[in-house]
KOLMAR-708553 format. One record per residue (C-alpha): residue in one letter; x, y, z. Coordinates in steps of 0.05 Angstrom, whole numbers, padded with zeros to 5 digits, always signed. Example, Ala and Ser with C-alpha at 12.3 -4.5 7.8 and 13.67 -1.06 7.14 Angstrom:
BEGIN
A+00246-00090+00156S+00273-00021+00143
//
This chain:
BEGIN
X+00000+00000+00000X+00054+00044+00018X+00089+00032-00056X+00026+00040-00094X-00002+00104-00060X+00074+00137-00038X+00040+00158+00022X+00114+00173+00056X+00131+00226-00013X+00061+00253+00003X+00073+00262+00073X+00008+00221+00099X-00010+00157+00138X-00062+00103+00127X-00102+00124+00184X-00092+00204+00161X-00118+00176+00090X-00180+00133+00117X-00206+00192+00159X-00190+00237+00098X-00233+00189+00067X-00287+00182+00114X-00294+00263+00122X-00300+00271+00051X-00359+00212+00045X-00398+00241+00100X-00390+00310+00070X-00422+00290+00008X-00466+00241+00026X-00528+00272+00013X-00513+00262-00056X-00545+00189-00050X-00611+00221-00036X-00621+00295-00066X-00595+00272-00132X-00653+00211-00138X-00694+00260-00109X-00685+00314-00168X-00680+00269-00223X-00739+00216-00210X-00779+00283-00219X-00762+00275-00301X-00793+00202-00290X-00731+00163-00275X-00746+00114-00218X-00719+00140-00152X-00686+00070-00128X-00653+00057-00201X-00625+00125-00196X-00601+00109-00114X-00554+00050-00144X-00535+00086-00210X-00506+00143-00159X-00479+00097-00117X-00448+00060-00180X-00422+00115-00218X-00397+00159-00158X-00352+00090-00137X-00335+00078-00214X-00310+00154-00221X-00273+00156-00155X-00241+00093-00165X-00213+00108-00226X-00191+00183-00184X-00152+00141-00130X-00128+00076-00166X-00101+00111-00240X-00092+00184-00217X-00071+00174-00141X-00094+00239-00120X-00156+00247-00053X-00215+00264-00101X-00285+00234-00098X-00335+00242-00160X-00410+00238-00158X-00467+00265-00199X-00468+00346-00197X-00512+00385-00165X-00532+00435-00214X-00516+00390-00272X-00581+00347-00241X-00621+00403-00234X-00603+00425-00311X-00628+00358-00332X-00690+00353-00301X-00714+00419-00300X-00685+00453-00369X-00677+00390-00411X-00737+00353-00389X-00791+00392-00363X-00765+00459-00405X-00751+00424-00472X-00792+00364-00470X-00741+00313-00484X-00755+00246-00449X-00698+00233-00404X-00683+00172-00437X-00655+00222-00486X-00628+00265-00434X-00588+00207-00410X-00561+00198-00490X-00534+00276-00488X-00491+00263-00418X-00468+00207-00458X-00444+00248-00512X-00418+00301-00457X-00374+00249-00428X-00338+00224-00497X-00333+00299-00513X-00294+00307-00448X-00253+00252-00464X-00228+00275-00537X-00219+00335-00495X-00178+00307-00442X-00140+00272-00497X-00127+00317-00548X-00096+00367-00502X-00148+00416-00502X-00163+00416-00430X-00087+00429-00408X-00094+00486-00461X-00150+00509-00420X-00112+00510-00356X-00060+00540-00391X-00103+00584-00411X-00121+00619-00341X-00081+00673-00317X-00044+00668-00246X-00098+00721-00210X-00150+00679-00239X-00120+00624-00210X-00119+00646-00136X-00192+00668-00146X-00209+00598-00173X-00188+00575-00102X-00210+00635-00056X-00275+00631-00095X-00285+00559-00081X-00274+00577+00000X-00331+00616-00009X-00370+00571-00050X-00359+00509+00002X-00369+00557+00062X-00435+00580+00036X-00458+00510+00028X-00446+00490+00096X-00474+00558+00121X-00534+00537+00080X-00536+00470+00099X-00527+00493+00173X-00586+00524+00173X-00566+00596+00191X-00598+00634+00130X-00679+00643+00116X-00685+00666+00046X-00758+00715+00042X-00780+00721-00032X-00831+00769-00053X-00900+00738-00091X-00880+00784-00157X-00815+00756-00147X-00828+00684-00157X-00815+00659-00232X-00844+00583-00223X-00842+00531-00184X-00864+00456-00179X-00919+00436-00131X-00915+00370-00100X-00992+00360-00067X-01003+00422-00016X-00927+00440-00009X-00884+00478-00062X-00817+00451-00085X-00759+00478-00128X-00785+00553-00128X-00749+00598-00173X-00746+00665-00155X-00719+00732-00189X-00681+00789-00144X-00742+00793-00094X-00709+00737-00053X-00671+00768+00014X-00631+00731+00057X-00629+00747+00127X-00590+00705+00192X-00638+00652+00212X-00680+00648+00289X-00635+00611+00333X-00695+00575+00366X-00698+00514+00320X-00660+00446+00348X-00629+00436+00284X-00598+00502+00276X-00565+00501+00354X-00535+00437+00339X-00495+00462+00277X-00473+00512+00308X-00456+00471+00368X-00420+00432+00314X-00385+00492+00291X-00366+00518+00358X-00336+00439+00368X-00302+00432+00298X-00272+00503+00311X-00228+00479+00374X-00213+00417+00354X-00183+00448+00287X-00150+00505+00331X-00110+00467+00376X-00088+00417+00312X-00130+00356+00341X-00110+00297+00290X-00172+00277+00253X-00211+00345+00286X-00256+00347+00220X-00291+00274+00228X-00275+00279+00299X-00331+00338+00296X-00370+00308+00253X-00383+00240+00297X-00394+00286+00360X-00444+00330+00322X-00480+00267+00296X-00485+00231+00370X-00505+00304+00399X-00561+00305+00350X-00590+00239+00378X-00609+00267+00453X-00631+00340+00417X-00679+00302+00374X-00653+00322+00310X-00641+00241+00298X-00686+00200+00306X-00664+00128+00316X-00728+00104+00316X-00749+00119+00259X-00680+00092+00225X-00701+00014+00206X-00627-00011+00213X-00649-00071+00178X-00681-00045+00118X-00644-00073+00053X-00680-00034-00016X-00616-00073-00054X-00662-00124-00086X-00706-00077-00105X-00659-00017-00138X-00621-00071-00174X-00700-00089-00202X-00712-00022-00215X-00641-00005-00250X-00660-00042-00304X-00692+00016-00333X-00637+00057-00332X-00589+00015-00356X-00575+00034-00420X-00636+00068-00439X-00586+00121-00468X-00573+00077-00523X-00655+00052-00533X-00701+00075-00578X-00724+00128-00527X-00646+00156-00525X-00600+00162-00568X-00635+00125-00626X-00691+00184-00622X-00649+00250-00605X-00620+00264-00674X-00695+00234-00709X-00713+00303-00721X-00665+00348-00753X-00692+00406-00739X-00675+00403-00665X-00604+00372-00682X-00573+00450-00671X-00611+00455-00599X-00585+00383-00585X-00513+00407-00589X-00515+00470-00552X-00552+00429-00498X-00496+00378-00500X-00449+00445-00492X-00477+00466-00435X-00469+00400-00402X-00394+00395-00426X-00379+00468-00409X-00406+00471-00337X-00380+00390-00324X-00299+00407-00349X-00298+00471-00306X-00326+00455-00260X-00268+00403-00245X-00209+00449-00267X-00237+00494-00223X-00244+00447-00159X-00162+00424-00184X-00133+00485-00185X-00170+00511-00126X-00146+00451-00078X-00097+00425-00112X-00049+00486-00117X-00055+00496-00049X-00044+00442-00018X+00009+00410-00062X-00031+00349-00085X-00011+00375-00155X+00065+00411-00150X+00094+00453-00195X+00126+00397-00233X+00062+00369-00245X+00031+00436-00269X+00084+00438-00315X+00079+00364-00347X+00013+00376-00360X+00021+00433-00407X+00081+00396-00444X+00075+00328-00434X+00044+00288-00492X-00009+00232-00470X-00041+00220-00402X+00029+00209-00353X+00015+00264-00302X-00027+00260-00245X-00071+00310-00263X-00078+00286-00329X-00105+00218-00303X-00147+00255-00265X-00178+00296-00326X-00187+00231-00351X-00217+00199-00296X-00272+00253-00288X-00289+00246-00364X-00296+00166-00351X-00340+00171-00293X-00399+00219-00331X-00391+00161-00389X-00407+00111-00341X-00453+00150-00312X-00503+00159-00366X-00501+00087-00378X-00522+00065-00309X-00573+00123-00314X-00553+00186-00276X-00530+00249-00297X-00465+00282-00311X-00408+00254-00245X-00366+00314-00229X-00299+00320-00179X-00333+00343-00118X-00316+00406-00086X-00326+00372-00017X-00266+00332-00030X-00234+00401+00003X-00263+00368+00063X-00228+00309+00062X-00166+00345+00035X-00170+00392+00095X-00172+00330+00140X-00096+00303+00116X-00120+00266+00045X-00067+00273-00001X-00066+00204-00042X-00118+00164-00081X-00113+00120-00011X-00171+00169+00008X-00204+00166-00056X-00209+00087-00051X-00239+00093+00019X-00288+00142-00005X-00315+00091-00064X-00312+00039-00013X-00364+00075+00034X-00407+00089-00027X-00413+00019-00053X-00429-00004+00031X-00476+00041+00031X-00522+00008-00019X-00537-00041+00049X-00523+00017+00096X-00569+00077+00064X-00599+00083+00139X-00538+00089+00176X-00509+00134+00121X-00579+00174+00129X-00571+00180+00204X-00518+00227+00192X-00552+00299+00185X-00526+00355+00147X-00519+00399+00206X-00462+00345+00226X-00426+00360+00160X-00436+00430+00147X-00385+00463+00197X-00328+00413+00168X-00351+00449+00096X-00352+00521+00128X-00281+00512+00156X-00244+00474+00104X-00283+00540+00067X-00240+00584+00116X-00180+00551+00098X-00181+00556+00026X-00198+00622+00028X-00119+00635+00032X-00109+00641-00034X-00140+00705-00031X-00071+00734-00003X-00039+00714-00073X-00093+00769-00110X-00053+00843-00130X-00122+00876-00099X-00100+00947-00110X-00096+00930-00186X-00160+00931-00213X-00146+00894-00276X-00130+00834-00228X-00180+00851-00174X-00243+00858-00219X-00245+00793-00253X-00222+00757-00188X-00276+00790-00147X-00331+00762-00200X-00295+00700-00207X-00303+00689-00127X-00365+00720-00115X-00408+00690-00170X-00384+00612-00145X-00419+00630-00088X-00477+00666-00107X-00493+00634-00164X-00471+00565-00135X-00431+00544-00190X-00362+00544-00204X-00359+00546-00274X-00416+00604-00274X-00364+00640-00227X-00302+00617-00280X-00340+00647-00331X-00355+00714-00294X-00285+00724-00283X-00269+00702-00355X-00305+00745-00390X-00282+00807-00349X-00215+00791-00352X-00222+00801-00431X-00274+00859-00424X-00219+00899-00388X-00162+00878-00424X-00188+00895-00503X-00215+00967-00458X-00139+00971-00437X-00112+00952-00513X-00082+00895-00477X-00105+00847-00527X-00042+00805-00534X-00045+00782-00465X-00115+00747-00478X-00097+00677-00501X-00135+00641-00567X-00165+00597-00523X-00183+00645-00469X-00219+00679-00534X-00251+00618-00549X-00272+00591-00485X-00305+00664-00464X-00344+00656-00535X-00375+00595-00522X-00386+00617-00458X-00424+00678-00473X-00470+00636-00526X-00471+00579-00472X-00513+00631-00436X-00552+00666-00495X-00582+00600-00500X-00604+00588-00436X-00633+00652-00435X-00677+00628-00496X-00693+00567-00471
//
């Protein structure tokens, strides 16, 4: 183990890498249950859709630890889920058999990509300020989550306000809402809300005084706390409940139906929605590859899991040799094999920061994490016992931390501290990294053609900001 992984070069342990692991699991856990959630309402089954995340998140993060070596875990994106249900599905009207067919095509996409060189161009591509904002900007984005997730925000939206929403019986779900919506600090009244932050006061002191292991250390102490305060219920957890039968049953649908005659067979049947078939499939590449450079450069850089040297190979090397090319690869792979087990596109999680933040430095903690997705298929209870105010103060500190590379940013230069202040921002805001990428990108060239500064704008920045700006005409017309 110690040969394969090089834990000693990295500087880690087995035990450092298996709590890494853990941290990073429990962090994004709720994957196994919003994402079946969002997508069964296009008509996917929600069990079928359980095991395909469970199946794809352990085939992508596999891949991440045992080809790349580097403390990554991949699942199906938030954001990317919602796209597919609620743009391509219910917006367009394609069945999401065919949905299914266009991740497909997203994934191979991202492979030629990842092969061909163009993604290391990409990289390349971003200028140093841009850089450091990639990873401040991803502090913010993973500190707002947990904040979310915490509970401390109410969000008030005004009735003119509200664009749509979905109705589910009496109770209305997935409300969009124009600029009415105001956040304010939430009542500290509720049990849920005084444990996170009796989580967060915990997880602070153990990371302050450099307790080994503080970040899962807070999370199990949250979790058991939550038991007495009645935020867990044990008895309503049936320990011996076992839905595997059943989801393998059910995943029969999904399997494959990307290829069926309700997939890909029928997406290209009439030509004259072939054009709004590939700019859909655009979307889903453009927001799946950054949002993984993004979630690289921001931890990565950091924290060392991809040196210099590494940086370097990637832009000259010819191939897939480096680590981070493997793990380009790896993430293209996993949104393949996603589509044909039947979920949407699998991204690098940004909550790997968690388990990154915890020690994680090797694919060691990638192989745990794929381990504790594939147990639990026969665990989903004990895995649900968990709640999210457990792992949202390990998200809002490892947050904190990555927020460093802010330091790196020339702030008193506007021409670096505009596009980095949109880059940031918008990840948070707008809860998506590559929304926030493209933000910054698109400033960054505003500001230098304004400054007749054009040289320093790369070809592909130009052509990545393009198909950025038409990536969002579109959606605008959808």
């Amino acid at each position: 183990m110690e040969k394969f992984f090089k834990l000693k070069e990295n500087n880690t342990t087995v035990s450092t890498e298996i709590m890494a692991g853990v941290t990073t699991f429990f962090a994004m856990s709720y994957i196994l249950f919003v994402n079946p959630t969002i997508l069964s309402l296009s008509g996917m089954p929600f069990q079928a859709v359980f095991l395909a995340t469970i199946i794809a998140s352990a085939i992508g993060t596999l891949i991440m630890g045992l080809f790349a070596n580097v403390p990554y875990a991949q699942a199906p994106g938030m954001g990317l889920n919602a796209f597919f249900t609620f743009t391509v599905v219910m917006g367009l009207g394609y069945s999401w058999e065919q949905g299914l067919a266009m991740v497909f095509l997203c994934g191979i996409i991202n492979i030629i990509i990842t092969i061909t060189k163009l993604r290391k161009l990409i990289i390349q591509s971003i200028p140093e300020s841009l850089q450091h904002a990639i990873g401040g900007g991803i502090g913010i984005f993973i500190a707002y989550v947990g904040i979310k997730n915490a509970g401390f925000l109410h969000f008030t939206s005004d009735e003119s306000a509200i664009v749509s929403s979905v109705v589910d019986g009496d109770k209305a779900t997935n409300v969009v809402s124009n600029g009415g919506i105001v956040p304010a600090l939430a009542n500290f009244s509720n049990p849920a809300i005084i444990l996170a932050l009796i989580g967060l006061i915990i997880t602070t002191i153990l990371v302050i005084k450099n307790v080994k292991g503080a970040i899962l250390i807070g999370i199990v102490i949250t979790t058991i706390i939550s038991i007495p305060m009645g935020v867990v219920d044990l008895g309503t957890i049936n320990f011996q409940q076992n839905s595997l039968g059943n989801s393998i049953k059910e995943l029969g649908t999904t399997f494959g139906a990307a290829f069926g005659p309700n997939g890909m067979t029928s997406l290209f049947s009439d030509a004259s929605k072939i054009p709004q078939v590939l700019l859909t499939v655009l979307a889903f590449s453009l927001s799946d590859i950054f949002d993984t450079i993004g979630t690289f450069i921001g931890t990565g850089r950091r924290t060392g899991i991809f040196s210099k040297e590494e940086e370097e190979s990637v832009m000259t090397s010819r191939g897939i040799h480096s680590k981070m090319d493997k793990a380009l690869f790896a993430d293209a792979i996993a949104t393949t094999a996603g589509a044909v087990v039947g979920t949407s596109n699998v991204t690098t999680y940004v909550e790997s920061a968690a388990g990154i933040g915890a020690g994680g430095r090797t694919g060691l903690t990638s192989v745990v994490v794929a381990a504790m997705f594939l147990l639990s298929s026969f665990l989903s209870p004990v895995v649900g016992a968990v709640p999210t105010q457990a792992t949202a103060p390990a998200l809002i500190l490892v947050g904190v931390m990555m927020m460093a590379s802010f330091k790196e940013i020339e702030w008193t230069n506007l021409e670096d501290a505009i596009p980095a202040f949109f880059t940031s921002i918008f990840m948070g805001l707008a809860y998506s990294i590559s929304y926030g990428i493209a933000a910054g990108f698109i400033f960054f060239v505003l500001i230098k053609v304004v400054k007749g500064k054009v040289k320093e704008i790369s070809p592909v920045l130009w052509i990545v900001t393009g198909l950025f700006i038409i990536n969002f005409i579109v959606l605008a017309t959808l």
